[in-house]
C-alpha positions as CSV (number, residue, x, y, z in Angstrom):
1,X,0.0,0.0,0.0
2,X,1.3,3.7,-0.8
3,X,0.3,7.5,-0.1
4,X,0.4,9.3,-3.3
5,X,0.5,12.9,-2.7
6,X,-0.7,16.0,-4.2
7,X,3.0,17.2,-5.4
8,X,3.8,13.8,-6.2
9,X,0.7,13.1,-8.3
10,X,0.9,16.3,-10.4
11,X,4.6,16.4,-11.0
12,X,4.4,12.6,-12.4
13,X,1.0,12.5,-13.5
14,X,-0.6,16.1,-14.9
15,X,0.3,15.5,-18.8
16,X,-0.3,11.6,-18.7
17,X,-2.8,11.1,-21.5
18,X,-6.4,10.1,-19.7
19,X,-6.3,6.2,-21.8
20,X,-3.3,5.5,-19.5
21,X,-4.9,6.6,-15.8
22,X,-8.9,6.6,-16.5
23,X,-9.7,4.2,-19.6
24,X,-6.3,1.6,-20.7
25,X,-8.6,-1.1,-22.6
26,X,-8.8,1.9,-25.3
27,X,-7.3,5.2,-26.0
28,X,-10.4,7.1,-27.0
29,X,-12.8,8.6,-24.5
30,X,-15.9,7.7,-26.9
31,X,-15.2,4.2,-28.0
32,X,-13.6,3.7,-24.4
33,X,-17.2,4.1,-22.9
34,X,-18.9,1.3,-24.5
35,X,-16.4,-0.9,-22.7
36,X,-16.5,1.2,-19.4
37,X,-20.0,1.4,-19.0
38,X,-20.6,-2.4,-20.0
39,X,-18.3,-4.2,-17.6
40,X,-19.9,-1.9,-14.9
41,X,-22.9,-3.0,-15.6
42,X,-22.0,-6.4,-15.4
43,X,-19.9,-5.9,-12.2
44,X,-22.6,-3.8,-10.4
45,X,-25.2,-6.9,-11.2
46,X,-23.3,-9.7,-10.0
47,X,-22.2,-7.0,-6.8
48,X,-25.6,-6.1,-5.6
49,X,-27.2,-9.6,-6.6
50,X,-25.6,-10.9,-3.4
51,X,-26.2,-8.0,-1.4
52,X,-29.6,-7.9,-2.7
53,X,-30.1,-12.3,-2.1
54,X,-28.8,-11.9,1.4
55,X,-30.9,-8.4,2.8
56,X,-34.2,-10.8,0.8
57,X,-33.5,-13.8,2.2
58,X,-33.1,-12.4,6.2
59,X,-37.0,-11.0,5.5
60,X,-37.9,-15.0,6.0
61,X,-41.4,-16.1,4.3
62,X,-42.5,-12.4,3.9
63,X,-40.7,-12.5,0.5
64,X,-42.9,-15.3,-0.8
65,X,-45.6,-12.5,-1.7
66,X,-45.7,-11.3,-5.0
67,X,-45.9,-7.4,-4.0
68,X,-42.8,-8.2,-2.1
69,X,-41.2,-9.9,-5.1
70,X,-41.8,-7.5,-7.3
71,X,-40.4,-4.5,-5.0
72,X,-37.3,-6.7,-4.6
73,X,-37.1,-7.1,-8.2
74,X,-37.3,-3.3,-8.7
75,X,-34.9,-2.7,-6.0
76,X,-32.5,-4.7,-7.4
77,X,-32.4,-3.0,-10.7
78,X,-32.2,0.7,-9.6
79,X,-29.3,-0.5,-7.1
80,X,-27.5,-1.8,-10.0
81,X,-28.1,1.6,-12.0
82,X,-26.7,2.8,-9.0
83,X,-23.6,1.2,-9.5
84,X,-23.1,1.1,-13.3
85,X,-23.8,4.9,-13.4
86,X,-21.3,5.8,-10.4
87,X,-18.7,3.4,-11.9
88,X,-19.0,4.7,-15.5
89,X,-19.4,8.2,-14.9
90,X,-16.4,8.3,-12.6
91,X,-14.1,7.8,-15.9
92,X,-16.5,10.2,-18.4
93,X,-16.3,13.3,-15.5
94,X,-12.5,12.9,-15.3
95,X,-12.0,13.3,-19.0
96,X,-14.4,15.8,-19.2
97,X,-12.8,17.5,-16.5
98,X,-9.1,17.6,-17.7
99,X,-10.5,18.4,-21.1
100,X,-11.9,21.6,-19.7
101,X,-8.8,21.9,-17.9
102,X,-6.5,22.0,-20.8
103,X,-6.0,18.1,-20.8
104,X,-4.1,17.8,-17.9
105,X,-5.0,16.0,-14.6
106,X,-5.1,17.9,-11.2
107,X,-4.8,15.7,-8.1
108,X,-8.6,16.9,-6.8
109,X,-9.9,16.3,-10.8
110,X,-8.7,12.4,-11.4
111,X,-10.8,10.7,-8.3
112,X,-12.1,13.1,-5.9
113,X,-14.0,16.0,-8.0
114,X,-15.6,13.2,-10.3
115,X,-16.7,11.0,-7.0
116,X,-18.3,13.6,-5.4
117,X,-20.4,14.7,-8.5
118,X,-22.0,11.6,-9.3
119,X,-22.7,11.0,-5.9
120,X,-26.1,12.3,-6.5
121,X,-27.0,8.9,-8.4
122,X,-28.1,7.9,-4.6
123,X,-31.6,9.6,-5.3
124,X,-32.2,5.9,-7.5
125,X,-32.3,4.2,-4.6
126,X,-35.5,4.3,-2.6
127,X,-35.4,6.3,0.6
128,X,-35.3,3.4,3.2
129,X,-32.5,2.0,1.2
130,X,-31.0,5.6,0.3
131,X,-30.6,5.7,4.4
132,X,-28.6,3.0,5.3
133,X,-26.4,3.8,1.9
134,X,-25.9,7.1,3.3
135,X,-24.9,6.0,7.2
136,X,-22.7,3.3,5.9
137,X,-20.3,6.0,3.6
138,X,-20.3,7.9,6.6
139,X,-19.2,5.8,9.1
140,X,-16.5,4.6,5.9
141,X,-16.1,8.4,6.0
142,X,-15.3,8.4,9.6
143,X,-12.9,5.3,9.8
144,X,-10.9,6.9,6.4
145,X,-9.9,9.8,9.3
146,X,-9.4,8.5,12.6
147,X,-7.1,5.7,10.8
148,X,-5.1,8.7,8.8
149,X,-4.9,10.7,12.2
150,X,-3.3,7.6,13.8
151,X,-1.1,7.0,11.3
152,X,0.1,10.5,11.5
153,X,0.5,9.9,15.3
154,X,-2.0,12.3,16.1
155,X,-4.8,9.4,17.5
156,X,-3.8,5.8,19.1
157,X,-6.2,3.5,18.5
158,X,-6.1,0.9,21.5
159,X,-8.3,-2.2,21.7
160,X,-9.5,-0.9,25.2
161,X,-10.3,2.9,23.5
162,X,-12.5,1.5,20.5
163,X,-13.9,-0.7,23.3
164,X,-15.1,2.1,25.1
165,X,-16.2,4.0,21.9
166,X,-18.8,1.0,21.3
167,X,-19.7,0.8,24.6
168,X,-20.7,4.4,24.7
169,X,-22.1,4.5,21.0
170,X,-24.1,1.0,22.2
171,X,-25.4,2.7,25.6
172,X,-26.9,5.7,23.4
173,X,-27.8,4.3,20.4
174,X,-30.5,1.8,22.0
175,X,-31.7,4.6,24.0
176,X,-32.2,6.3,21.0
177,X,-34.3,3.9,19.4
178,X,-36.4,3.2,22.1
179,X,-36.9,6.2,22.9
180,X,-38.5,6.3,19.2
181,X,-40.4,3.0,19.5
182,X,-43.7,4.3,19.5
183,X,-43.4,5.7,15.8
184,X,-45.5,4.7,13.0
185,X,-42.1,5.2,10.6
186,X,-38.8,4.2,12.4
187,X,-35.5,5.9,11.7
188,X,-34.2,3.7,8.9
189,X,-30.7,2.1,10.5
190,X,-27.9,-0.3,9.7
191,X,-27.4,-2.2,13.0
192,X,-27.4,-5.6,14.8
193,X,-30.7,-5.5,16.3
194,X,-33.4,-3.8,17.3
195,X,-34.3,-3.2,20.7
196,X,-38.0,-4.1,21.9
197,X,-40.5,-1.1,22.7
198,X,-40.9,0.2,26.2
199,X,-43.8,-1.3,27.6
200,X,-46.2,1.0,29.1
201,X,-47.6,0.3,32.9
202,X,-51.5,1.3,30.9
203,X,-50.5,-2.8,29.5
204,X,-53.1,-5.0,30.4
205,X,-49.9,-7.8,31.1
206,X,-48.7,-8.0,34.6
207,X,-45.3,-8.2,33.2
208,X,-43.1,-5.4,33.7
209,X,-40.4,-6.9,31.0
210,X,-41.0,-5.9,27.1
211,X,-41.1,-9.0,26.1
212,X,-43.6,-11.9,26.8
213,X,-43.1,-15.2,28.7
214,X,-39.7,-16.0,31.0
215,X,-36.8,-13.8,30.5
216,X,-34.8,-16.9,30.6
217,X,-36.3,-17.6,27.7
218,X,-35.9,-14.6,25.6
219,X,-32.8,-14.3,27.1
220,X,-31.7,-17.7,25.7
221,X,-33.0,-17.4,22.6
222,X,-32.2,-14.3,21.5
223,X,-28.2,-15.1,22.3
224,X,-28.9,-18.9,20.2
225,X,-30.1,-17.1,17.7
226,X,-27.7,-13.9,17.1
227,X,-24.4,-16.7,17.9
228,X,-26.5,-19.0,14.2
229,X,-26.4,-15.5,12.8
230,X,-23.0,-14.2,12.8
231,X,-21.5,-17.8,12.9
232,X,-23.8,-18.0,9.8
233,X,-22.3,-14.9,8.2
234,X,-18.0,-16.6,9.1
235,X,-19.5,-19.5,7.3
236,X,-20.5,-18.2,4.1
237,X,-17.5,-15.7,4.0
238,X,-15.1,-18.8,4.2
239,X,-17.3,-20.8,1.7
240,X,-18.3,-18.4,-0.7
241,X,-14.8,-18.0,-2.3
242,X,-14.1,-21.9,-2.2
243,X,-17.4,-23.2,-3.8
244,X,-15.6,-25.8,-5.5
245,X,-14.2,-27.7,-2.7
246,X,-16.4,-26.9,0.5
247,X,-15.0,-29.6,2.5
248,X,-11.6,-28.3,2.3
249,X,-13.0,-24.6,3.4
250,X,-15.2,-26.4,6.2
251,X,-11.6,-28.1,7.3
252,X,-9.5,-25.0,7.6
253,X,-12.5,-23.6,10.4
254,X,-10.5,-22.3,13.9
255,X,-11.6,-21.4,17.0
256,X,-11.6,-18.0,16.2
257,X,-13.9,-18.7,13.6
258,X,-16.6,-18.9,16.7
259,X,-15.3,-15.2,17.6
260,X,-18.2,-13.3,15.5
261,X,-20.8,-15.3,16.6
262,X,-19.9,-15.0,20.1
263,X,-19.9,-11.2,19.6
264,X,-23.4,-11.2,18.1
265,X,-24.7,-13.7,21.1
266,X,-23.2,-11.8,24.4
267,X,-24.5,-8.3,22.8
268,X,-28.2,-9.5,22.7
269,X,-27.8,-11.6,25.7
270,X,-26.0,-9.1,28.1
271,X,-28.5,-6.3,26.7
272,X,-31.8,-8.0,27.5
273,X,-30.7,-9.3,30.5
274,X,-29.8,-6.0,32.0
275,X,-33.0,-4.6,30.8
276,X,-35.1,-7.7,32.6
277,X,-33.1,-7.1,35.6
278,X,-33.7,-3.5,36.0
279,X,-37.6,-3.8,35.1
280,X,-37.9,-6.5,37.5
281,X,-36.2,-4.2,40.1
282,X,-38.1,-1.3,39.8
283,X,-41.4,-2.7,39.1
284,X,-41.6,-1.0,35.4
285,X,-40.2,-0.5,32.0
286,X,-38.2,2.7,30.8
287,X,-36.3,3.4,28.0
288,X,-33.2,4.5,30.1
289,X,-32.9,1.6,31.5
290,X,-31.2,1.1,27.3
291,X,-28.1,3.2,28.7
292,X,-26.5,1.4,31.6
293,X,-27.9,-2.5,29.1
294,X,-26.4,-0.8,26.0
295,X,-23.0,0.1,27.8
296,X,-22.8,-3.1,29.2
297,X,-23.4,-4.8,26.0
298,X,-20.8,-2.9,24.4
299,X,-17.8,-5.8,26.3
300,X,-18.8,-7.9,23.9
301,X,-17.1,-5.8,21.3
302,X,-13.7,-7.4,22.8
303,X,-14.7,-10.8,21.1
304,X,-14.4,-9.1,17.5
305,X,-12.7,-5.7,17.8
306,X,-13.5,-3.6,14.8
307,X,-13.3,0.5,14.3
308,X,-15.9,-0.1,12.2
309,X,-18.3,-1.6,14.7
310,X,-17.3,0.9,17.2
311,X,-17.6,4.3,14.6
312,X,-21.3,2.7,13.7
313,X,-22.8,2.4,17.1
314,X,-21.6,6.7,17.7
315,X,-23.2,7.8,13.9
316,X,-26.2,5.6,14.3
317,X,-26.7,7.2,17.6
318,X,-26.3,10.7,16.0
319,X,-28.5,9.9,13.1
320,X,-31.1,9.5,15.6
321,X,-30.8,12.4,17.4
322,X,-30.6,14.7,13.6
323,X,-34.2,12.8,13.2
324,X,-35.4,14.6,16.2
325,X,-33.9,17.7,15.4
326,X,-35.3,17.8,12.4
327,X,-38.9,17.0,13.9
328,X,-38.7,19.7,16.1
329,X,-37.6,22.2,12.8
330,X,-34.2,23.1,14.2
331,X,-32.1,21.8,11.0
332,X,-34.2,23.0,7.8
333,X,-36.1,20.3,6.0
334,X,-35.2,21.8,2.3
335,X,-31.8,21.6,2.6
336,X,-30.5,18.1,1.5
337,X,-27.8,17.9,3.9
338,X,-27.9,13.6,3.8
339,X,-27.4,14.3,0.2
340,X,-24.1,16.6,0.6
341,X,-22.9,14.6,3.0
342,X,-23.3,11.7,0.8
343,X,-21.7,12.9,-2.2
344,X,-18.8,14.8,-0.2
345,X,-18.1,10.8,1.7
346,X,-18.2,8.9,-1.6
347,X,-15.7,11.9,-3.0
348,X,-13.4,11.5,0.1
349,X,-13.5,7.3,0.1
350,X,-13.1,6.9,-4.0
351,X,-10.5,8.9,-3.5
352,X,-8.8,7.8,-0.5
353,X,-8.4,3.9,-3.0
354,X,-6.1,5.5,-4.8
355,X,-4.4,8.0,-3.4
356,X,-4.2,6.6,0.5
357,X,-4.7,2.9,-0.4
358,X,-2.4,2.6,3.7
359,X,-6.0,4.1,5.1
360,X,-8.8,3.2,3.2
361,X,-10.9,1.2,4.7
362,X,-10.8,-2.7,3.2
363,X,-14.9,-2.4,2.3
364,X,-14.2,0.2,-0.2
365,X,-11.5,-2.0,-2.0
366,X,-14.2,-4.8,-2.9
367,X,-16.9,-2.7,-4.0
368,X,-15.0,-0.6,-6.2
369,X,-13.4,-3.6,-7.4
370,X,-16.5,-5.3,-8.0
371,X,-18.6,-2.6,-9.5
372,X,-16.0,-2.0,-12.2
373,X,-15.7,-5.9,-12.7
374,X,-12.2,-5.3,-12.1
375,X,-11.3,-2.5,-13.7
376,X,-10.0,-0.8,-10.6
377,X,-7.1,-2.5,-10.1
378,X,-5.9,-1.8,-13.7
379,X,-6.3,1.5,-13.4
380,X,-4.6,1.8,-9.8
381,X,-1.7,-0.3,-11.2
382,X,-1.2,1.7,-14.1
383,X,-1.3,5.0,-12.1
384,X,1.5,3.1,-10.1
385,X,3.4,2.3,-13.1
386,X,3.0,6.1,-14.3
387,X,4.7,7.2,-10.7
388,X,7.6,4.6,-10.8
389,X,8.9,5.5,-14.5
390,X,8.8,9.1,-13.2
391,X,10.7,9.3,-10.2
């Protein structure tokens, strides 16, 4: 992995002709396109299919219904638009862009500029789905900085500091959203689970827990269930790449293969047991009782210690708490500031792949390199090749 920087790039790399850095598989921008735009077509399919198949199959027998099909189906295709049109326009804007510029390249033109323009392609996807693209960039966003600050020895980022970080973002985040329970329309958010409603003492139940039947129980079964899920999700990511020989990818499984499930399991468990606990105590339900459960919860970060994990728990928090801001008219409803904030991430983490590959977070390696159906890494090896006959 390198750091490319600004004086570096435009001393090697200004007069490069754009078939060399944006389009190698031909020299001309126009015929170049065909080819662009195809293979991201092709690579944006095959990329969200499986996103797509997974999100689908988690919604259990509700996805039988034809209404559901058909939204899937729909869904599916304006995702891959997504993609395609993002991927492809990425190469037209930079030509465009050092055409107008007198056909050189400028180190904010190749990748960032571009990335940051077609951005606005996130208004395909539906709103729901437009939410959780938008609070995964930015916590990608997020991770892209506090990793360049610690390189720069600025930041350390201890095991026992992101700990904390999840442990507080955990404590507030399920507060959060129970606070919010009662909505018709819930906050749309990419996280684990989904804490259960407060249960009002107006309940005809006797139980004081927000669940029904033993807390034993739920308390068993939602750990049994969350450890099948993420041991689930190590089990495909090991298969997956070895479908041809399954039994030699089931063979190489460690212990530490358990570690993700484990995590998933003692973060439901710890959380609803806390909460039974302090109903039971106090003779009622309230959602702050989601503070000291969430906190709590948060240990079980140490069984799979990721920034990632940790940054999501603080912004899904904070995405909560803009929702009621909004509500209450203190941030303006006509300006589109998810949208900006959108386009500036995707600007920031496009370009962070190429020019502080050291930083970039991993996730934004294999979508870029999916979507272009490998394209990326020709381009990223031929900007390297550029540098290294230069200098």
């Amino acid at each position: 992995m390198v750091e490319i920087s600004k004086h570096l790039f435009e001393s090697t790399c200004r007069d490069v002709h754009c078939s060399v850095l944006l389009h190698p598989w031909r020299r001309s921008c126009w015929t170049s396109s065909f080819s662009t735009y195809g293979n991201s077509l092709v690579g944006s399919a095959k990329f969200y299919l499986i996103v797509h198949l997974a999100q689908n199959l988690m919604k259990g027998k509700k996805m039988l219904k034809r209404k559901e099909l058909m939204k899937a189906g729909e869904y599916y295709v304006r995702s891959t638009l997504l993609g395609a049109l993002i991927s492809g326009t990425c190469v037209s804007f930079g030509c465009l862009l050092r055409w107008i510029l007198g056909k050189q390249f400028t180190y904010y033109t190749y990748f960032l500029i571009p990335n940051t323009i077609n951005g606005l392609f996130i208004l395909l996807e539906p709103p729901k789905r437009r939410g959780l693209v938008i609070n995964l960039f930015c916590n990608l966003a997020i991770e892209y900085w506090m990793r360049t600050l610690e390189v720069n020895k600025m930041i350390s980022l201890t095991k026992s500091k992101q700990t904390f970080l999840f442990m507080t973002g955990s404590a507030l985040l399920f507060y959060l959203m129970r606070l919010e329970g009662d909505r018709a329309k819930r906050t749309p958010l990419l996280w684990l689970f989904t804490p259960e409603k407060v249960r009002r003492k107006t309940d005809e139940s006797k139980d004081v827990c927000p669940h029904t039947g033993p807390c034993s129980r739920h308390i068993l079964k939602g750990a049994l269930t969350y450890f099948g899920v993420g041991f689930g999700f190590t089990i495909a990511r090991i298969l997956l790449p070895r479908m041809s020989s399954p039994l030699k990818a089931l063979c190489s499984l460690r212990r530490s293969h358990l570690n993700m499930g484990l995590f998933f399991a003692s973060y439901i468990g710890i959380y609803r047991a806390v909460i039974c606990y302090l109903c039971r105590k106090q003779g009622y339900d309230s959602a702050l009782y989601a503070l000291p459960a969430g906190y709590l919860a948060g240990l079980s970060f140490l069984f799979k210690p990721s920034l990632g994990f940790a940054i999501a728990s603080l912004t899904g928090a904070f995405k909560l708490y803009v929702t009621i801001l909004y509500e209450k008219k203190v941030l303006p409803e006509n300006v589109p500031l998810s949208l900006m904030l959108y386009c500036f991430c995707q600007g920031i983490l496009f370009h962070s792949r190429f020019m502080h590959s050291d930083v970039c977070p991993q996730y934004i390696f294999k979508v870029m390199n999916s979507v272009t159906n490998g394209r990326t890494e020709i381009i990223f090896n031929n900007l390297l090749e550029v540098i290294k006959s230069a200098t």
